[in-house]
C-alpha positions in Angstrom: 0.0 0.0 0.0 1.1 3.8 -0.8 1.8 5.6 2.0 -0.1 9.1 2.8 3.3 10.7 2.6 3.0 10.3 -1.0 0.6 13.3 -1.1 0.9 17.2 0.1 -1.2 16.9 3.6 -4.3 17.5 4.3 -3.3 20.7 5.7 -1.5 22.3 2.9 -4.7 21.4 0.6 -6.5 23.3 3.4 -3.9 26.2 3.2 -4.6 26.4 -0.8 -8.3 26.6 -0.2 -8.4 29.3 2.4 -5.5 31.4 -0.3 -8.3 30.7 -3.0 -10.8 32.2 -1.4 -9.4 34.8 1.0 -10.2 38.1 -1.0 -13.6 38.1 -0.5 -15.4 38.3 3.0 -18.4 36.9 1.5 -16.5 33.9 -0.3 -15.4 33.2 2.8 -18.5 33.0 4.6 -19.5 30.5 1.7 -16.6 28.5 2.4 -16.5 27.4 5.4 -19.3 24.2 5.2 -17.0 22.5 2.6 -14.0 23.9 4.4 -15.2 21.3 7.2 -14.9 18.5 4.9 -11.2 19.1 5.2 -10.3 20.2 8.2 -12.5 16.9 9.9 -10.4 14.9 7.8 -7.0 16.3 8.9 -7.0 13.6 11.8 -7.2 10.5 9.4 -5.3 10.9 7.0 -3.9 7.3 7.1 -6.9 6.8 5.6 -5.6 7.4 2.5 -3.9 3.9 2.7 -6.7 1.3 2.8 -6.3 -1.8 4.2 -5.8 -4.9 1.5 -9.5 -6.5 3.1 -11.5 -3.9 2.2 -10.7 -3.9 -1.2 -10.1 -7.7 -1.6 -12.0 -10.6 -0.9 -10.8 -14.2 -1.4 -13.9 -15.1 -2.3 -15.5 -12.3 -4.3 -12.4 -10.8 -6.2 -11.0 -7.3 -6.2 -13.5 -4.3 -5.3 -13.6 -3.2 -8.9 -14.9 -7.2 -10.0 -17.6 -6.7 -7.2 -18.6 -3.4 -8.4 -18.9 -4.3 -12.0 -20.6 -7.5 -11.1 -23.1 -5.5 -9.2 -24.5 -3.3 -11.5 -24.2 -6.1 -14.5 -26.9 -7.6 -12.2 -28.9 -4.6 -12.3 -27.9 -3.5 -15.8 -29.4 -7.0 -16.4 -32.5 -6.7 -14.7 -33.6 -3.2 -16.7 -32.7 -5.2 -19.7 -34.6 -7.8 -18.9 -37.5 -6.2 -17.6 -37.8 -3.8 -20.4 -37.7 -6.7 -22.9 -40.9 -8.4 -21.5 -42.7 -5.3 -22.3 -44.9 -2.9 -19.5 -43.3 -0.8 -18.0 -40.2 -2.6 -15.5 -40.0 -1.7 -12.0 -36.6 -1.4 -10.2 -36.7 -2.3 -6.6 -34.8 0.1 -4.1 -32.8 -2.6 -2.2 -30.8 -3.6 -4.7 -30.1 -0.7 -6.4 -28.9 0.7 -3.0 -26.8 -2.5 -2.4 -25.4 -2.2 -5.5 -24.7 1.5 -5.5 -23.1 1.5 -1.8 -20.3 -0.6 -3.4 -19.3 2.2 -5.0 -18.2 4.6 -2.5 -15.0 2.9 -1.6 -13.9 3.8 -4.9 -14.7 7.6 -3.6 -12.8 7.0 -0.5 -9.9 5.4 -3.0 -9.4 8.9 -4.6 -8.2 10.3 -1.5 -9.5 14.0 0.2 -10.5 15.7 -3.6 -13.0 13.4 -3.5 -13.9 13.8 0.0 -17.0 15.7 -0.3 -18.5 13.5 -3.3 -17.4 10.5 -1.1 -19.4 11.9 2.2 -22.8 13.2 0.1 -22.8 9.8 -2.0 -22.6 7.5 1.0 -25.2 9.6 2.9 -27.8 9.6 0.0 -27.6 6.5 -0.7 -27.5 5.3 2.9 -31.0 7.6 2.8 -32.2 5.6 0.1 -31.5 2.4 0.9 -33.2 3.3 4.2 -36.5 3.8 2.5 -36.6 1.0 0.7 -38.9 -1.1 2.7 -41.4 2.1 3.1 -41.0 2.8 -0.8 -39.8 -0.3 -2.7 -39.1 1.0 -6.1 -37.3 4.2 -7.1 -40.3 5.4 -9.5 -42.5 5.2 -6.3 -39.9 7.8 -4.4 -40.1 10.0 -7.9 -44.0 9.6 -7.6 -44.2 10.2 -4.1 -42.3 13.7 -4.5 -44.4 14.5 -7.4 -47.7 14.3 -5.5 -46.1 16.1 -2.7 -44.5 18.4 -5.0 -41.1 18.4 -3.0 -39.0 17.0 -5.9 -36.3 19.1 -5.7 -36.6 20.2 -1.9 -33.0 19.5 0.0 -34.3 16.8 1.9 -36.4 15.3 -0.8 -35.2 11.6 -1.7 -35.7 12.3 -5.4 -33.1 15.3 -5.3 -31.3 12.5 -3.6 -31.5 9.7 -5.8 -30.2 12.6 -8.5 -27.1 12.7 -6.6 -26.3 9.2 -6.3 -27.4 9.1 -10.2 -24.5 11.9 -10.5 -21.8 9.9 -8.8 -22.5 7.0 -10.2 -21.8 9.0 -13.7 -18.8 10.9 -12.2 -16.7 7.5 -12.1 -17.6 6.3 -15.3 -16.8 9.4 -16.8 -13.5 9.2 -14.5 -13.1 5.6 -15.6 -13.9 6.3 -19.5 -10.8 9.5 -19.3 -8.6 7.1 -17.3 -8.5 4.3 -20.1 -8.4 6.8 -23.2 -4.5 6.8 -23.0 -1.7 5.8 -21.0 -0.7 9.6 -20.6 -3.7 10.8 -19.4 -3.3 11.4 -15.3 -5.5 10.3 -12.6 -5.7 13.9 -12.0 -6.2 15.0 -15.4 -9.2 12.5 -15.9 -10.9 12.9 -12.1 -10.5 16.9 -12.9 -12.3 16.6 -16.5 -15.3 14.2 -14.8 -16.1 16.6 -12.0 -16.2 19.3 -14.8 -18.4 17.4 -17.0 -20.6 15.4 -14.6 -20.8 17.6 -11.2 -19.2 21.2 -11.4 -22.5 22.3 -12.7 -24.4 21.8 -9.9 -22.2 22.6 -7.3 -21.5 26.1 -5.6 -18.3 27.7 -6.4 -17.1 27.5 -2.8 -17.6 23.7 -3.6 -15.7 23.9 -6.8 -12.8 25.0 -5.1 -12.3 23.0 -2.6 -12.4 20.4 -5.3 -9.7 21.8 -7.4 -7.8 22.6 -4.7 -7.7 19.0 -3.5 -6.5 17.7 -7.0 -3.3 17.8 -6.3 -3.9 14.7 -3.4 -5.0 12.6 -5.8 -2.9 9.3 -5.9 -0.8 8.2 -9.0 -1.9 6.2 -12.0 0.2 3.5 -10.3 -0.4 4.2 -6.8 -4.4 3.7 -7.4 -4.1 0.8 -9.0 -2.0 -0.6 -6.5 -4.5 0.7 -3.9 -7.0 -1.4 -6.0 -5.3 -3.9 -6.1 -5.2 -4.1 -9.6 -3.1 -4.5 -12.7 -3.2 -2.3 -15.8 -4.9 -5.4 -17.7 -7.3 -6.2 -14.9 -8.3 -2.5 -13.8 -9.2 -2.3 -18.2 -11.2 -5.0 -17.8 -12.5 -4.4 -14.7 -13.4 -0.5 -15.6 -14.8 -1.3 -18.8 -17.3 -3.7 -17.0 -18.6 -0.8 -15.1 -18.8 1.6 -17.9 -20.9 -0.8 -19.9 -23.3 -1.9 -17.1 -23.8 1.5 -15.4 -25.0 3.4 -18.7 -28.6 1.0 -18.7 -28.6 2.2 -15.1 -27.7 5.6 -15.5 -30.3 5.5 -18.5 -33.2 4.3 -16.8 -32.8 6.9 -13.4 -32.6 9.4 -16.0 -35.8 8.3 -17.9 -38.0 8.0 -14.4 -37.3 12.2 -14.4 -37.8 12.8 -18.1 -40.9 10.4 -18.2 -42.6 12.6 -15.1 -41.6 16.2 -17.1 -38.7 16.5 -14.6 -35.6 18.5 -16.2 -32.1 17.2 -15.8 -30.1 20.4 -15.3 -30.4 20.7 -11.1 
C-alpha cells in the first residue's frame, strides 16, 4: 500500500483553499461548510492507505470485480425487464446494495474526492433506508411529485439525482482514465467533475475540489491501492462503464418520463 506521505497533507490542501478564497469576505462566509470536509479529515489521513480487506475478498475478487458484477446484475435486470414489455420496476434494495459498493472507490481517490465521497454515501444510505417504506425508485419520484417536494433539499428524489450523478462521475472518470496511457489520474478525475458535477455545485464547492487535486494518488499508486493490474483494472473498468450506462439510463428516464428536467 502507498503511504499518505506520498501526497501534500491534508493541511497544505486546506492552506490552498483558504488562499483561493481569501479576497472576499463573502466567499469566505460561503466556504466554510465545505472547508469542514477538510479540516474533519486532517486527523485521518492514514486513511488514505486502505487496508488490502477492504478492497479484496478471497472469495468475491477485487472491489472493482464486485462493483462491475453488481451493477451487470442490475444492468441485467432493466434489460430484462424492459424486454418483456410494461413498464419494469426497479426495486430500491438492490439498487442501493449495488450502488453503496461504490463509494470505496470515492474513499480510493483520497481527500478531492472527500465531499462527493461523504454526500454519496449519505444519499444512498438515505435511500436504501427507505426502501422497505417505498420499494421501487419510481415510487420515491411519484411520491415527490404528488407532494410536490422533488427538488426540496431533503427530498429523496433530489437525492437519488445525486447518487445518479456519482455513479456517472466514475464512469466518466473511468472512460478519461483508459483513453490513453498519458492521461493522469488527475487529469481525468479533474475533466469528470467538470463534465458530470461542477455544474451543480456552488463555487465554494468547486474550489475546494480543485484545490484537492493535487492529493489525488498516482496512476500507479491507485491501481496498487486497487489492487489491480493495468490489464485487470481495463477490464474491470470497462465492466462498469458498460453496465452503469442501462442504469444511468433508466434513473434518467423516471425524471424525463414525469416532465422533470435534468439540469439541477
Amino acid at each position: 500500500m502507498y503511504s499518505p506521505s506520498h501526497f501534500p497533507s491534508n493541511a497544505s490542501i486546506v492552506g490552498v483553499f483558504l488562499a483561493q478564497t481569501a479576497t472576499s469576505p463573502k466567499s469566505q462566509n460561503k466556504s466554510m461548510d465545505i472547508f469542514s470536509y477538510f479540516t474533519s479529515a486532517i486527523d485521518t489521513e492514514n486513511r488514505m492507505g486502505f487496508d488490502d480487506d477492504e478492497f479484496e475478498d478471497a472469495e468475491t475478487g477485487t472491489a472493482l470485480s464486485v462493483i462491475a458484477d453488481a451493477f451487470e446484475e442490475i444492468s441485467d435486470l432493466i434489460k430484462k425487464g424492459n424486454s418483456n414489455g410494461g413498464s419494469f420496476e426497479l426495486r430500491l434494495k438492490p439498487f442501493c446494495d449495488a450502488c453503496s459498493l461504490v463509494s470505496v472507490l470515492f474513499g480510493s481517490l483520497g481527500i478531492a474526492f472527500k465531499f462527493a465521497e461523504m454526500e454519496y454515501t449519505s444519499k444512498v444510505r438515505d435511500l436504501s433506508d427507505a426502501a422497505n417504506l417505498y420499494g421501487t425508485l419510481s415510487k420515491v419520484i411519484d411520491c415527490d411529485v404528488k407532494n410536490d417536494s422533488v427538488k426540496s433539499a431533503e427530498s429523496l428524489t433530489r437525492k437519488l439525482r445525486r447518487v445518479r450523478q456519482g455513479l456517472d462521475l466514475i464512469r466518466e472518470l473511468f472512460l478519461n482514465f483508459l483513453s490513453t496511457d498519458d492521461y493522469s489520474l488527475k487529469e481525468a478525475a479533474s475533466t469528470a467533475y467538470k463534465q458530470v458535477c461542477a455544474p451543480y455545485h456552488t463555487w465554494a464547492v468547486r474550489t475546494a475540489v480543485s484545490a484537492g487535486m493535487c492529493a489525488l494518488p498516482t496512476r500507479d499508486q491507485l491501481l496498487l491501492n486497487l489492487n489491480e493490474t493495468d490489464e485487470s483494472a481495463e477490464d474491470e473498468m470497462r465492466r462498469y462503464i458498460k453496465a452503469s450506462l442501462p442504469v444511468i439510463k433508466y434513473i434518467d428516464n423516471l425524471y424525463i418520463s414525469r416532465a422533470i428536467t435534468l439540469d439541477w
